[in-house]
C-alpha positions in Angstrom: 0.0 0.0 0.0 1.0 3.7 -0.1 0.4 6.7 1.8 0.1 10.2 0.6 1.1 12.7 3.6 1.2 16.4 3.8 5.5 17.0 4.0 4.0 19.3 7.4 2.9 15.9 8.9 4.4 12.8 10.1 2.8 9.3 9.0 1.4 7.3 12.0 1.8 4.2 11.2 -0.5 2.7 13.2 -3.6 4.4 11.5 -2.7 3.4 8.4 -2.2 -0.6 9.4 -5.8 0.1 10.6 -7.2 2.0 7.7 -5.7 -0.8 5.6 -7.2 -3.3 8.1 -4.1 -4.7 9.9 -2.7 -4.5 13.1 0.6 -3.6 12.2 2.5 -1.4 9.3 6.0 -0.2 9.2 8.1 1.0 6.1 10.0 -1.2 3.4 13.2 -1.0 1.9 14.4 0.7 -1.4 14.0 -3.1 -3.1 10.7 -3.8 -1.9 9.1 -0.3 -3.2 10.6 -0.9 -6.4 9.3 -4.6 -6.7 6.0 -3.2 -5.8 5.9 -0.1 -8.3 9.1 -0.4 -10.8 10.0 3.5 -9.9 12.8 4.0 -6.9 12.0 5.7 -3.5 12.1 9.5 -3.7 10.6 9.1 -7.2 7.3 6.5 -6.7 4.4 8.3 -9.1 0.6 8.2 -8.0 0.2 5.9 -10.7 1.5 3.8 -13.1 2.9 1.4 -10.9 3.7 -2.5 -11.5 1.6 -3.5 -8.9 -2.1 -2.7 -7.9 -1.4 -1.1 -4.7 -4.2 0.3 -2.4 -3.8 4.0 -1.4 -4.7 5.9 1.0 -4.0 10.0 1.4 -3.7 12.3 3.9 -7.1 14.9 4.0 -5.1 17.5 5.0 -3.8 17.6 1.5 -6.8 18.6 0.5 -6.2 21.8 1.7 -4.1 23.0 -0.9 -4.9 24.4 -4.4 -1.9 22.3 -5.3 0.4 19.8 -4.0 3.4 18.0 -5.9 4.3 14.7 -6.5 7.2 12.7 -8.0 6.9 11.7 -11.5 9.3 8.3 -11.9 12.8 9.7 -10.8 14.1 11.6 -8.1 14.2 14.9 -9.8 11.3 14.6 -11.5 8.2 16.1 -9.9 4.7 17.2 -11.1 1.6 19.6 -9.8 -1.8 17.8 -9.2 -5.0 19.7 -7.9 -5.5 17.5 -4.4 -8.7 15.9 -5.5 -7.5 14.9 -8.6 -4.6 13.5 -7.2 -7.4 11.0 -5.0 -9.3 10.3 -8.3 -6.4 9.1 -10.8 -4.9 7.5 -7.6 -8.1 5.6 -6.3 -7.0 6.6 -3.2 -8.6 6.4 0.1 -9.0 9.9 1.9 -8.2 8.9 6.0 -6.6 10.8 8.7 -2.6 9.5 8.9 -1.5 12.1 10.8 1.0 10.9 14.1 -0.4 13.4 16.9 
């Protein structure tokens, strides 16, 4: 799975294992997230991927009139209205904010 944070907030891992249904989360390594979507971390797309991966996203991204996002490399980045960024995404819109 992958979550979409606001860079202002920290993921809580423990709300996403539960949004996801699980009991426990933590992070992967570099090899495992490019298994999952083909791109490396830093550069990981909101789509595109080589995997069907469910999503989930941070509301308080919705905030913005804008946010960015990597677009397949590390130096690479894109801008994406916040709700369209849920639509081509088929994300999940769920607080993931650590307190």
């Amino acid at each position: 799975m992958l979550a979409y944070v606001s860079g202002a907030n920290r993921l809580d891992e423990a709300k996403l294992a539960i949004a996801a249904g699980g009991s426990i989360c933590s992070r992967v390594d570099a090899d495992a997230v490019r298994a999952a979507t083909g791109f490396p971390i830093g550069g990981v797309p909101p789509v595109g991927h080589d995997t069907d991966l469910r999503v989930f996203v941070d509301p308080d991204l919705l905030q913005y009139e804008e946010v960015w996002a990597a677009a397949g490399t590390w130096t690479d980045v894109f801008g994406i209205e916040p709700k369209r960024l849920v639509e081509v995404s088929g994300g999940n819109v769920t607080d993931l904010r650590r307190d």
